[in-house]
NULUM-843507 format. One line per field, with one value per residue (C-alpha): residue number from 1; x, y, z. Coordinates in steps of 0.5 Angstrom, whole numbers. Each point is the difference from the previous one (the first is absolute). Layout:
BEGIN
num	c(NUM, ...) $
x	c(X, ...) $
y	c(Y, ...) $
z	c(Z, ...) $
// end
This chain:
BEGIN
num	c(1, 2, 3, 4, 5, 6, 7, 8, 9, 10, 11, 12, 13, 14, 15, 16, 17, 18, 19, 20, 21, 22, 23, 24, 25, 26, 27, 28, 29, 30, 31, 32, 33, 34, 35, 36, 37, 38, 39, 40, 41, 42, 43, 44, 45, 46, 47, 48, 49, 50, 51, 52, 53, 54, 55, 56, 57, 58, 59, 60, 61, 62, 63, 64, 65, 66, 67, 68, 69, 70, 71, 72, 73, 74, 75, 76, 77, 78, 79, 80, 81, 82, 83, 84, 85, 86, 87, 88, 89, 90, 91, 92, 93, 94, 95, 96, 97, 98, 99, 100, 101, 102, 103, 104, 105, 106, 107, 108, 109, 110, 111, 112, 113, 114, 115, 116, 117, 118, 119, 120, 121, 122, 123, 124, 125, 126, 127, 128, 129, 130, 131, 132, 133, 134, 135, 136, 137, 138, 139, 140, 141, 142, 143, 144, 145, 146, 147, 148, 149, 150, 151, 152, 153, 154, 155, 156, 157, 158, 159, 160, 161, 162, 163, 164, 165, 166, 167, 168, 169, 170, 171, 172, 173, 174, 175, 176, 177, 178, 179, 180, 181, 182, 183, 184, 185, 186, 187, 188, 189, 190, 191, 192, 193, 194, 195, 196, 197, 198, 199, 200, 201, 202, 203, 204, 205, 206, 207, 208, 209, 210, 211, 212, 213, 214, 215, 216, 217, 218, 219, 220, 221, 222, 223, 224, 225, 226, 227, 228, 229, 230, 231, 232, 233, 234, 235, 236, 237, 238, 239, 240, 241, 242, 243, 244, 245, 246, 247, 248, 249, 250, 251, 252, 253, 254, 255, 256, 257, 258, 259, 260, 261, 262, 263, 264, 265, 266, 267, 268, 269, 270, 271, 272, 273, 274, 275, 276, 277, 278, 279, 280, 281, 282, 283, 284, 285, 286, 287, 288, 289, 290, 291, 292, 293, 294, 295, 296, 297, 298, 299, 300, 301, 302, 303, 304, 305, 306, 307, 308, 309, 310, 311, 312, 313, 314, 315, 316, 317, 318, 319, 320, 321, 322, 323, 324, 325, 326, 327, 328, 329, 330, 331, 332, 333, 334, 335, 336, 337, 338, 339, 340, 341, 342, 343, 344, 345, 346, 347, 348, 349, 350, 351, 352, 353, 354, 355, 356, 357, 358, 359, 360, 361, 362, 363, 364, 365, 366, 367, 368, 369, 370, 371, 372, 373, 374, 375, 376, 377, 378, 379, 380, 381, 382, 383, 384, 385, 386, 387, 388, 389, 390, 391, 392, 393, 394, 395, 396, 397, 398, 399, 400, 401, 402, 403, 404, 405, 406, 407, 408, 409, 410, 411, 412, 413, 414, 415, 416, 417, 418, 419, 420, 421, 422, 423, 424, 425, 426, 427, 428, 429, 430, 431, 432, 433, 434, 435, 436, 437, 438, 439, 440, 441, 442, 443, 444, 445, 446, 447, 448, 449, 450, 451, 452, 453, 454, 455, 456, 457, 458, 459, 460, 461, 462, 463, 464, 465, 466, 467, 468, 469, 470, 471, 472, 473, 474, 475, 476, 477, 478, 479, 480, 481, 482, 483, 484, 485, 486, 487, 488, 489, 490, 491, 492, 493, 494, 495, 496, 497, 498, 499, 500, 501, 502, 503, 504, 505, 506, 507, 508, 509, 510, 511, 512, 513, 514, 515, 516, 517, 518, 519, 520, 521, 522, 523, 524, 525, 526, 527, 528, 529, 530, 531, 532, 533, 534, 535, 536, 537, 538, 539, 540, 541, 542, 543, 544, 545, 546, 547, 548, 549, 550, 551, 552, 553, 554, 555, 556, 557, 558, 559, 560, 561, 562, 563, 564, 565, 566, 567, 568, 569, 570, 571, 572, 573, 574, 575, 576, 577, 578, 579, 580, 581, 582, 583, 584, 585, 586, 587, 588, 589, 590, 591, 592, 593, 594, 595, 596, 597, 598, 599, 600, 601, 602, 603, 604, 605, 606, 607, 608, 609, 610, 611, 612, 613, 614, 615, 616, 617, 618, 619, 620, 621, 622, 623, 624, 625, 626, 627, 628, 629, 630, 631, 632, 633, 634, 635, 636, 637, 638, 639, 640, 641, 642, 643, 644, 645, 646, 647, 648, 649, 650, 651, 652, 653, 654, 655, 656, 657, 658, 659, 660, 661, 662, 663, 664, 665, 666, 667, 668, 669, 670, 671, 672, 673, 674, 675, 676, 677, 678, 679, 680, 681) $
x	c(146, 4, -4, 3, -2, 6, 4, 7, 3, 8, 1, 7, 1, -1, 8, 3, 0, 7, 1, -5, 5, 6, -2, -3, 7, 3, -5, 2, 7, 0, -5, 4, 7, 0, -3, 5, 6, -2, -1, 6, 5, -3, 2, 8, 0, -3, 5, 6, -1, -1, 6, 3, -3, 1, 8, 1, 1, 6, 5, -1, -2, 7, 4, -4, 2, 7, 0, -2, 5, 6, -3, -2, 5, 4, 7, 6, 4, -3, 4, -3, 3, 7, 0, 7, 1, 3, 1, 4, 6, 0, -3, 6, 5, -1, -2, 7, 2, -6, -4, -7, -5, -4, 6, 4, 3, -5, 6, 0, -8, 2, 6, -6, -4, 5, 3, -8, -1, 5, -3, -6, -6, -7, -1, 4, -4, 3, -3, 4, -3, 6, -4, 2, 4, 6, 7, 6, 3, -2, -7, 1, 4, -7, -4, 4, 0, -8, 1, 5, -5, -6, -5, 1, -6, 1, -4, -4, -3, -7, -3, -8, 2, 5, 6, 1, 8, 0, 7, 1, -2, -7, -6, 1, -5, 5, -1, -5, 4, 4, -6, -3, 5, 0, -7, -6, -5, -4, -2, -5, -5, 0, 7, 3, 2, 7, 2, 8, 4, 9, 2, 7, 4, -2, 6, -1, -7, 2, 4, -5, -4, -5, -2, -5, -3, 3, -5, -3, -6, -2, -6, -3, 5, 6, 1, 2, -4, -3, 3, -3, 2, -1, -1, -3, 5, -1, -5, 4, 0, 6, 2, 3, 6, -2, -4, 5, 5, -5, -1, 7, 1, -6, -1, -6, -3, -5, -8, -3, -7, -6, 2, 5, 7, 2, 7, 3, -6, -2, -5, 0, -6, 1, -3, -5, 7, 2, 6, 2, 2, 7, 0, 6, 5, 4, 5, 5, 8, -1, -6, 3, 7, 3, -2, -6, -2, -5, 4, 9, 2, 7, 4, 1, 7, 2, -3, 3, 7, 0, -2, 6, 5, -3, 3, -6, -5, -5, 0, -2, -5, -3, -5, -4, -1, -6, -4, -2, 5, -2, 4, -1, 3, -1, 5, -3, 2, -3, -8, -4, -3, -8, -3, -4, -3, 6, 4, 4, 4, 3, -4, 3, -2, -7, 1, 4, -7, -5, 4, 0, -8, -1, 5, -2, -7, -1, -6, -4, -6, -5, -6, -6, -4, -7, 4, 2, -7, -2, 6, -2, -7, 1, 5, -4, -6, 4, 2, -7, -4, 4, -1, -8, 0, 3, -3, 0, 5, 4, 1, 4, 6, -3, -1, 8, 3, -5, 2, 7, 0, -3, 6, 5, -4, 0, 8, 2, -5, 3, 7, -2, -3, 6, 5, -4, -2, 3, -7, 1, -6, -2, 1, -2, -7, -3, 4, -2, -7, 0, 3, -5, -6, 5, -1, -7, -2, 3, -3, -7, 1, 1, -5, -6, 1, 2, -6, -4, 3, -1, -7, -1, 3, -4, -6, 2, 1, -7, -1, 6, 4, 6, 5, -4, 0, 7, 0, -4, 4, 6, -4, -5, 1, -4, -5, -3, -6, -2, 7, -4, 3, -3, 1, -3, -4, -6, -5, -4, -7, -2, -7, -4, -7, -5, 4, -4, -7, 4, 3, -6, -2, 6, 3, 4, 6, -2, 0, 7, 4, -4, 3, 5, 2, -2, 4, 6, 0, -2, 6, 5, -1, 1, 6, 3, -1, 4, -6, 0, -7, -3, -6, -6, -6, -5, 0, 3, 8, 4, 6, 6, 6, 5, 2, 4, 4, 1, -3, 0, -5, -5, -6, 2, 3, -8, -3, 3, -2, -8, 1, 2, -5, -5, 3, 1, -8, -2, 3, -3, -6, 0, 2, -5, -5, 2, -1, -7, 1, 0, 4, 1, 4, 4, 1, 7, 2, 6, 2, 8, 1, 3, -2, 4, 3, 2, -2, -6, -2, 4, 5, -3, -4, 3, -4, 5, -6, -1, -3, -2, -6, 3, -1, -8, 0, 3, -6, -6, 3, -1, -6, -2, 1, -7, -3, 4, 0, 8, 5, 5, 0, 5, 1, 3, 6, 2, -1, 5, 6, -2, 3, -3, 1, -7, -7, -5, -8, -3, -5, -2, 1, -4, -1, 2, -2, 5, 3, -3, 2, 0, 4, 2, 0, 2, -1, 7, -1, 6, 7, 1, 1, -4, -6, -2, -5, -8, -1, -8, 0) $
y	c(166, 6, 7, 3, 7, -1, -3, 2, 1, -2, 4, 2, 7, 5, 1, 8, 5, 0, -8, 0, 5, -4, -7, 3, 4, -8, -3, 6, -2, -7, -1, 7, -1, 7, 3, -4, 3, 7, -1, -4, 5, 6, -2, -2, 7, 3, -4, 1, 8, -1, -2, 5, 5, -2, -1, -7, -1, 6, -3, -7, 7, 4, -8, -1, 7, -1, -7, 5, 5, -6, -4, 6, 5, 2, 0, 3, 5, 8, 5, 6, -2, -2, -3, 2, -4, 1, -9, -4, 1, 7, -1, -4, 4, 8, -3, -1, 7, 3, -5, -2, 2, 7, 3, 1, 7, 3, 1, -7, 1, 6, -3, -5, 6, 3, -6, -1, 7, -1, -5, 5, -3, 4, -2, -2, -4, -1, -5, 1, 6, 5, 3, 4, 6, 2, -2, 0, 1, -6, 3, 6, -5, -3, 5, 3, -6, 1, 7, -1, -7, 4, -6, -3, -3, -1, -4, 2, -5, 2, -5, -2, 1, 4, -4, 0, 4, 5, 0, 7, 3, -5, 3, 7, 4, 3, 7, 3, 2, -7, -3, 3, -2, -7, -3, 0, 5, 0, -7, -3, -5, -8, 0, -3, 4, 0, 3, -2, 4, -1, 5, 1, 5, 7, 1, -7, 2, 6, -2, -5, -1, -4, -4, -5, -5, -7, -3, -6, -3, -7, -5, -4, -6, 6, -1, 7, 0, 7, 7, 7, 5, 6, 1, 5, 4, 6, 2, -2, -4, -4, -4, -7, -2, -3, 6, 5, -4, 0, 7, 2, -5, 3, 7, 1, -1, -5, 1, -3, -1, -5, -7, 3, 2, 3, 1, 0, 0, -7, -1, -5, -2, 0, -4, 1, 0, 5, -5, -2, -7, -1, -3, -5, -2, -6, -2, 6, -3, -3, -3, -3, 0, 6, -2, 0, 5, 5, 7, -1, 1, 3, 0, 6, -2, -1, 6, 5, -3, -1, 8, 1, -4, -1, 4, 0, -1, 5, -5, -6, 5, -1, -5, 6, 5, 2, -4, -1, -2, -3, -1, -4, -5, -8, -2, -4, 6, 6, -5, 2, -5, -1, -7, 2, -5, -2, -1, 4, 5, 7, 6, 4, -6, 1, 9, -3, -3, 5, 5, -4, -1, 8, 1, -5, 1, -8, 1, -7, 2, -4, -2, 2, -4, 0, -3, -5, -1, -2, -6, -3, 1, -3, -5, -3, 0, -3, -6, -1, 0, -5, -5, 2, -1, -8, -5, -2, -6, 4, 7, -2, -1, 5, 5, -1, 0, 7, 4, -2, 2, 7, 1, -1, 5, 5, -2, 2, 6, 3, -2, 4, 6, 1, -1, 3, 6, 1, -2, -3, -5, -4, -7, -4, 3, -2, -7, -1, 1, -4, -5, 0, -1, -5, -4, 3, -3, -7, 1, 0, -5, -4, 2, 2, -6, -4, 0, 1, -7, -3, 2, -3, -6, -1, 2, -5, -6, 0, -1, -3, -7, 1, -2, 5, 5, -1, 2, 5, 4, -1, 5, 5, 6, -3, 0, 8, 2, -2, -5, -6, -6, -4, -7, -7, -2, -4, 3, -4, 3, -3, 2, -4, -3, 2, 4, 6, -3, -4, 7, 3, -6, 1, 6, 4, -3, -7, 3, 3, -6, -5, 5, 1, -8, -1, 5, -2, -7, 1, 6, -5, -5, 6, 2, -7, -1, 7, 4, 8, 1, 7, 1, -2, 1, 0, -8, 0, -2, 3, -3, -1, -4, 2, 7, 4, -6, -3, -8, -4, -5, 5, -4, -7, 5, 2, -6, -3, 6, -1, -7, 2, 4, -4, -5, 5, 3, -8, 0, 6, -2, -6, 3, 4, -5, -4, 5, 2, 6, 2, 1, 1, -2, 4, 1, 1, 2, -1, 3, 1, 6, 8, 5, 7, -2, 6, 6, 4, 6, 5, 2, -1, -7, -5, -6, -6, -3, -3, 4, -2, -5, -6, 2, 2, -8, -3, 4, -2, -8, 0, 1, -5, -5, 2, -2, -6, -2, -1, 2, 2, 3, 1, 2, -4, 6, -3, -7, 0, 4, -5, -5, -8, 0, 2, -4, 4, 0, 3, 5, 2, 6, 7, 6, 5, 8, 5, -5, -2, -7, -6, -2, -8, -1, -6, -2, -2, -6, -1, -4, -6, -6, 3, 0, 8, 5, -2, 4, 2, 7) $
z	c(-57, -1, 0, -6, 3, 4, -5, 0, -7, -1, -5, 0, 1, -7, -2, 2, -6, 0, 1, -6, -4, 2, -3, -7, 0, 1, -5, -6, 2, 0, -6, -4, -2, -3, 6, 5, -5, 0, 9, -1, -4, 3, 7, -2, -3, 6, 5, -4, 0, 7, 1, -5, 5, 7, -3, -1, -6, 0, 1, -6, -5, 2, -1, -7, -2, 1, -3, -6, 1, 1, -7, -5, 2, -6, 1, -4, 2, 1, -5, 6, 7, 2, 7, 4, 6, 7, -1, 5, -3, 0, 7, 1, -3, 4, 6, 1, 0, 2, 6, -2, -5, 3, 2, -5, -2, -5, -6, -1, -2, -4, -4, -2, -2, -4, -3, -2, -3, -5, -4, -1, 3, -1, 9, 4, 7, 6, 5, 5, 6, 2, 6, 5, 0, -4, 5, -5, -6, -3, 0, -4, -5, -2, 1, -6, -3, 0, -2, -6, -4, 2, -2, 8, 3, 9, 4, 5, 5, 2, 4, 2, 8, 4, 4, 7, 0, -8, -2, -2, -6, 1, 0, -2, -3, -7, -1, -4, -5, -1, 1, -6, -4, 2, 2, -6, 4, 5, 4, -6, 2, 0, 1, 6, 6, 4, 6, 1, -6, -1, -5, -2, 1, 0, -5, -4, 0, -3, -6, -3, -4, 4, 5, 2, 5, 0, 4, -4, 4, -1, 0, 5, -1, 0, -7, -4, -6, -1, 1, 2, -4, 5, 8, 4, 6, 3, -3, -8, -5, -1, -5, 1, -3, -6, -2, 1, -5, -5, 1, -1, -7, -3, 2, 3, 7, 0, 1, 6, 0, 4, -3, -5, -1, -7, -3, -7, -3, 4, 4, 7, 3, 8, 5, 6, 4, -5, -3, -6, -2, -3, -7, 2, -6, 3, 5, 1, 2, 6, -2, -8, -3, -2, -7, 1, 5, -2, 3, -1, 6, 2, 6, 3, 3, -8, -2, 4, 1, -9, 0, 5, -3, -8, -6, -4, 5, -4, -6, 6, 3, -7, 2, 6, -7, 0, 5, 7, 5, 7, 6, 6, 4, -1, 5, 6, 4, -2, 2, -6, -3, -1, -3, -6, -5, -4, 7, 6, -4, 3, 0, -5, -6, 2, -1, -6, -3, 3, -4, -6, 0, 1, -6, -5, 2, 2, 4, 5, 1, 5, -3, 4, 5, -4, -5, 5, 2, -7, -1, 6, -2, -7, 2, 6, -4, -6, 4, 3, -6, -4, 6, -2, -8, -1, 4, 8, -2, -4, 4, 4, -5, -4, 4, 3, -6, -2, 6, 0, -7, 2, 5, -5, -5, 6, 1, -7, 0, 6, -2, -7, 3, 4, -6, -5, 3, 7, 4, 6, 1, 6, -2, 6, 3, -8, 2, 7, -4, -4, 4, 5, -5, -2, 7, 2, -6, 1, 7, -3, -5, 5, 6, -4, -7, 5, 4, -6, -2, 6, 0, -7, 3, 5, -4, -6, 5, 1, -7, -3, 2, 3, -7, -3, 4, 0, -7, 1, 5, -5, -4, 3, -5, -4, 7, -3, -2, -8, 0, -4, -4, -5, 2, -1, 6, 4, 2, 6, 3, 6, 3, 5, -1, 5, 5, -1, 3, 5, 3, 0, 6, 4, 4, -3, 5, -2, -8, 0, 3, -4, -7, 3, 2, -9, -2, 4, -2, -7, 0, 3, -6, -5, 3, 1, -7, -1, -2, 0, 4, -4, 4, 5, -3, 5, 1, -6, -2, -6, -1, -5, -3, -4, 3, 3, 0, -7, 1, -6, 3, 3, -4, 5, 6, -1, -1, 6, 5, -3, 3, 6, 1, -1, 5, 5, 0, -1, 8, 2, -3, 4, 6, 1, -3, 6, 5, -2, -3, -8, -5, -8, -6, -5, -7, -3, -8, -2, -7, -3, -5, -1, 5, 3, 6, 4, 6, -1, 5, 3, 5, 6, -3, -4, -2, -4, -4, -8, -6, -7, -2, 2, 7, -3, -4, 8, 4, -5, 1, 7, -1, -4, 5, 3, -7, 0, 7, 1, 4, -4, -8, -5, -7, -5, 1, 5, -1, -5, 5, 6, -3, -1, 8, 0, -1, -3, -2, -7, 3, -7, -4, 3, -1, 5, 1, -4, -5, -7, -1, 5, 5, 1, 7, 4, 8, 4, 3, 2, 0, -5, 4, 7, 2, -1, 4, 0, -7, 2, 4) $
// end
């Protein structure tokens, strides 16, 4: 024998605390769905904003944005600016008699100028650098051209990085004097800084009205769609082309403030970079049909020849009265075209809107980021939470057609903000979201309901046939705490006769393996019959017809099982009567009536079981086989439902515990035409 003072325990080894907490978490998941959705949403929305912070989603936000701009932009033609263009044909046209496009005399830009002046326009802008040095006569042409409209806006070009070889003029510090007049101040905070500048020249500087920087910067995907309204050089601020113009039309210099330019009376917000974004109005000529265009654009080439050669040019310069005229170059070789959201267009149409913003007061705001965080957070959380408020077999379609609803809400809303109130919200980061709540939550219904299924499945082949776990299966939403149907159903008890002294004589072993050779055989018999096994109950059987799969001969199916089993313990009792060793008999009540059928217990343990005093009248049945001394006893309930199949014996009329009148019982014999069980117990 063993010493049991150096027995070894085989225990397995206590679970860490983290393991512990790790499969608590698991169950709270899988056994709470509102639990697992508030993981699941909180998680798309952290990883959304994660990819929003790292960068990822930029690019898809910057795309969205302009699928706005492209959809909602206005359109009409702006009654504020004219656009007069060096286009192709002018291009084509002077080229002949001045050689390319940069070096022609400055007299032929000064005849533009004049021939613009007469219409009387309240500024005129010109997207065109004349740096460098006066050299000729032409230039003194337009500078006086300049001088005599007194309303000339020039560009200057100041730029992030110096070049390797500065033409003459760039990078020159202006006199403190015309610095004064034409920069905003001293260098101001949040605006970005430049390190190469190209002036005009000294005596066109002189003669404006105006100067201001053309340099347009673009976002990541090199696409134009905001504007600074001034930049820092030399110790100054100064303002960008569309400022300076602005400036001019209304009479006042703009105010410049962290994250705020004010002008006319309107207000800008300003990025982190210290931009505005532009409010586009629609395509320009080259982008739509000239009827349509948003900004009337002119060529420069009629416009100058029609102001030499027309007699009443000062009724055709009529259309400039009162307005802003921007001047640039649209042909290919002047190389100033930017993509924007509307399309690749000449620079001087983007100035065009820039300007026009700041005028109307039409102002794009970006909407901040914890407005982001709180539309991912309820878009995410929205999507999870629909898969958790329907039932396991409909969340699916449920929770998919929710969380697309949801992105389209946020679609229409962000299109609202923008259109509405000028409000640049991030559309992508609440739909990426929401979609990754949408694929987490299809994720873990599969993974975590589906091995909930499995385990359901597994746990009820032990009791169930196979047709009627099949059933089953098809419906195992009901399979939840307090989900009961009332139904008609027979209800059996089967308890062994004398195991209890028998088992007290054997092994514990030897106890077990004969409970469990009773219980195996006497449960093959209920299933083959299509019977839902309810419970052992020490050596004791519940069983039941009728649920959860609908049988409308539960009373037979029933009646046949308790053949069987009667049967199947006779063989085992004989066998082991042949063998020496001791056996026992059973009783079985049988009883046909209306009981609750349905889960009771908690998440963490479920028991599919009947309810009701049907299944009170089938417990006290079999116990009247004891007095009776037969094996099987049914009520008149069931007699009745089991057909004329069956041969049964009156027992008489008994009282039984828990109810007022009698109960007819009877003793199944069993099937008319054979030969039935030994009846005795």
């Amino acid at each position: 024998m063993a010493d049991p003072d150096r027995a070894v325990s085989h225990r397995p080894p206590e679970p860490s605390a983290l393991a512990a907490v790790g499969r608590r978490l698991l169950a709270l998941l899988e056994h709470h769905r509102p639990a697992r959705a508030l993981v699941i949403g909180l998680l798309a929305a952290a990883a959304a904003l994660s990819l929003k912070w790292s960068g990822g989603l930029s690019r898809a936000e910057l795309a969205s944005y302009d699928r706005r701009v492209r959809a909602f932009a206005p359109g009409g033609r702006s009654s504020l600016i004219e656009v007069v263009d060096y286009d192709e044909v002018t291009v084509g046209r002077f080229e002949k008699n001045f050689g390319p496009w940069g070096g022609w005399p400055r007299e032929v830009h000064a005849d533009l100028v004049k021939a613009i002046a007469r219409g009387k326009p309240r500024a005129i802008v010109l997207d065109l650098l004349f740096a460098g040095t006066s050299q000729s006569a032409g230039d003194a042409d337009l500078v006086e051209a300049c001088r005599a409209a007194g309303n000339v806006v020039l560009a200057c070009s100041l730029d992030p990085a110096r070049g390797q070889q500065p033409a003459a003029g760039e990078y020159e510090v202006l006199p403190e004097t015309e610095a004064a007049r034409l920069s905003l101040g001293p260098a101001g905070a949040g605006a970005a800084t430049m390190q190469a500048a190209a002036w005009p020249f000294a005596e066109l500087r002189a003669a404006c009205r105006a100067v201001g920087s053309i340099h347009l910067e673009a976002d990541e995907d090199e696409t134009a769609r905001a504007v600074s309204p001034a930049v820092n050089y030399a110790g100054r601020l100064w303002p960008t082309l569309s400022t300076a113009a602005a400036a001019v039309y209304l009479g006042e210099p703009p105010e410049i403030a962290p994250g705020l330019l004010r002008m006319g009376g309107h207000g800008f917000p300003l990025g982190s970079d210290g931009r505005r974004p532009i409010r586009w109005y629609g395509p320009n000529a080259r982008l739509a049909p000239k009827a349509t265009a948003r900004y009337r654009s002119t060529s420069a080439g009629w416009v100058i020849e029609s102001a030499r050669k027309s007699k009443d040019w000062d009724a055709q310069a009529g259309i400039f009265e009162g307005k802003i005229v921007v001047a640039g170059c649209s042909a290919a070789g002047g190389f100033d075209h930017r993509e924007t959201p509307l399309g690749r267009e000449p620079g001087h149409f983007i100035h065009a809107a820039a300007i026009e913003n700041l005028v109307l007061g039409d102002a794009v705001r970006r909407v901040g980021g914890g407005w982001t965080v709180l539309a991912a957070l309820a878009l995410a959380l929205g999507a999870a939470g629909a898969f958790a408020a329907v039932s396991v077999r409909r969340a699916p379609l449920v929770g998919s057609v929710a969380s697309l609803a949801l992105a389209a809400a946020w679609a229409g809303a962000a299109c609202l903000l923008y259109t509405r109130r000028g409000l640049w919200a991030d559309l992508v980061v609440p739909e990426v979201a929401a979609g990754a709540a949408l694929g987490g939550s299809l994720l873990a219904g599969y993974l975590v309901e589906g091995r909930s299924a499995r385990r359901l499945r597994q746990g009820f082949a032990r009791f169930l046939s196979p047709e009627v776990l099949a059933e089953v299966a098809a419906d195992l939403d009901n399979l939840r705490p307090g989900m009961g149907r009332r139904r008609e159903i027979t209800i059996m008890f089967c308890d062994a006769r004398g195991f209890t002294p028998i088992s007290e004589k054997l092994a514990p072993e030897a106890a077990v393996e004969l409970l469990d050779a009773y219980l195996g055989a006497m449960s093959d018999c209920i299933l083959a019959h299509g019977g839902t096994l309810s419970k052992y109950i020490g050596d004791g059987i519940m069983a039941f017809w009728g649920a959860p799969a609908a049988c409308p001969d539960h009373a037979g199916r029933a009646a046949r099982a308790a053949l069987d089993m009667v049967r199947a313990q006779e063989g085992l009792k004989q066998r082991r009567l042949a063998a020496g060793e001791p056996c026992f008999d059973i009783g079985i009540g049988l009883h046909s009536g209306e009981a609750v059928v349905g889960t009771v217990g908690s998440e963490q343990r479920l028991d599919y079981t009947a309810i009701g005093d049907a299944v009170n009248l089938a417990s006290r049945v079999e116990g009247l086989t004891k007095d009776f001394q037969v094996r099987i006893c049914a009520t008149w309930d069931l007699a009745g439902r089991a057909g004329e199949k069956f041969e049964f014996r009156s027992l008489g009329r008994v009282q039984v515990k828990g109810r007022t009148a009698g109960v007819e019982v009877l003793e199944l014999v069993g099937l008319k035409g054979e030969s039935g069980p030994e009846g005795k117990a």
